[in-house]
C-alpha positions in Angstrom: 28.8 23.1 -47.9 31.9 24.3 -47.3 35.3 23.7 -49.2 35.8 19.8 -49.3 32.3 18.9 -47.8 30.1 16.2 -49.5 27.0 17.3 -51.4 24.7 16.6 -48.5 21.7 17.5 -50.5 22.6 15.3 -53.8 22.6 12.6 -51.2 19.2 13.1 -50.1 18.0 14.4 -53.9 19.2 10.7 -55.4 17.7 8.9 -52.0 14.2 10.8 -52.3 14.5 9.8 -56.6 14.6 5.9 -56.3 12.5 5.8 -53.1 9.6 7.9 -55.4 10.9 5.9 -58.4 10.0 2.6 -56.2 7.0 3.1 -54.5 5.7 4.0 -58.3 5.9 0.7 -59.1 3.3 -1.0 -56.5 1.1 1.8 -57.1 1.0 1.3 -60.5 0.0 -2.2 -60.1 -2.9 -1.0 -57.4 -4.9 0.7 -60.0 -6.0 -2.7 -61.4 -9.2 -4.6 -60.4 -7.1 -7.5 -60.6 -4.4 -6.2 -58.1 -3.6 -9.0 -55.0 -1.6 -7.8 -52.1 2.0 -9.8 -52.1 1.7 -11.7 -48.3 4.3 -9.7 -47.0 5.0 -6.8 -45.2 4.8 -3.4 -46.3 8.6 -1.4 -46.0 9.2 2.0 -44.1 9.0 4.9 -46.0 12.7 5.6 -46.4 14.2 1.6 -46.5 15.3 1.8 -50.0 16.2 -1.9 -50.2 12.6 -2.6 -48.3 11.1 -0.7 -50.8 12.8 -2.6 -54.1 12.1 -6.0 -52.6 8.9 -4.6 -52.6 8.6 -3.4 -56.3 10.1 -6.7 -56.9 7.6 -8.7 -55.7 5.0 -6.2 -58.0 6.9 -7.4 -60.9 10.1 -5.0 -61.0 13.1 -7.0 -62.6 16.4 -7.9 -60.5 19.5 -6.2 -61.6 22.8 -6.4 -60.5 23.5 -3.1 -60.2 20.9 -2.0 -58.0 21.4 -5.0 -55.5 24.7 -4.0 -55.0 24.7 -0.1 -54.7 21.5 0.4 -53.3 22.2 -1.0 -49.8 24.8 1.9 -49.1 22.1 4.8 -50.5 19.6 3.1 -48.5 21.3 3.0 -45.2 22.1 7.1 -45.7 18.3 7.4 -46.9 17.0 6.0 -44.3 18.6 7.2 -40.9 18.7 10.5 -42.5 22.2 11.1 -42.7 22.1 12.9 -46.0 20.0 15.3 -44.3 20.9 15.8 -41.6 24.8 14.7 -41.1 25.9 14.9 -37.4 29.3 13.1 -36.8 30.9 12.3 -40.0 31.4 9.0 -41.2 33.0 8.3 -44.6 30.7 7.9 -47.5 30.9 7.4 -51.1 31.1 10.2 -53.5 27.4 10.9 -54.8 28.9 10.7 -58.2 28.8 6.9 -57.1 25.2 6.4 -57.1 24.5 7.6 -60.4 24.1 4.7 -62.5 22.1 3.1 -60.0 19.7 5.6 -59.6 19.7 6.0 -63.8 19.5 2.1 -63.9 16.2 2.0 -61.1 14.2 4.9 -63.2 15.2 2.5 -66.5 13.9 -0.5 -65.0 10.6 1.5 -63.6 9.7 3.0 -67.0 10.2 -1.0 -68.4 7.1 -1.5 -66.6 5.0 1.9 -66.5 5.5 2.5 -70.3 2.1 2.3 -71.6 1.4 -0.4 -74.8 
């Protein structure tokens, strides 16, 4: 990085968090002899919002936050950018993304905390 750069790798850090954070929840859920495949589609690795409609539909609860936010992380996330920025484009400070990523881990430990 140099003087007023973004924090390329804060961008990919927080997009690698809540994809890991996601894909925790149907996994989870696999490890019961009860567990039924939802009839849909499995998501791309890196398609953030592919991936939370998919922990939704393994029981993961709806917020606000997340459906807002997460579509601009995802997009980032998922062509790369974070990782490999060519032309600049504008984004969001990674400061941004914060309380969404805190408010995905929140709503994923809901579920995994054990009785």
């Amino acid at each position: 990085m140099e003087g007023a750069e973004p924090n390329w790798p804060k961008y990919a850090l927080l997009g690698h968090a809540v994809e890991l954070a996601l894909k925790a929840v149907p996994k989870y859920f696999e490890q019961s002899r009860t567990y039924q495949k939802p009839n849909a589609v499995e998501p791309a690795n890196h398609d953030l919002v592919g991936q939370y409609e998919w922990a939704k539909l393994h029981g993961l609860a709806s917020n606000a936050v997340v459906e807002t936010d997460l579509p601009v992380l995802s997009k980032l996330h998922e062509d790369h950018y974070a990782r490999y920025p060519q032309t600049l484009r504008p984004v969001p400070l990674p400061s941004g993304f914060d309380d969404l990523v805190d408010q995905i881990i929140a709503d994923v430990e809901k579920i995994m905390r054990l009785p």
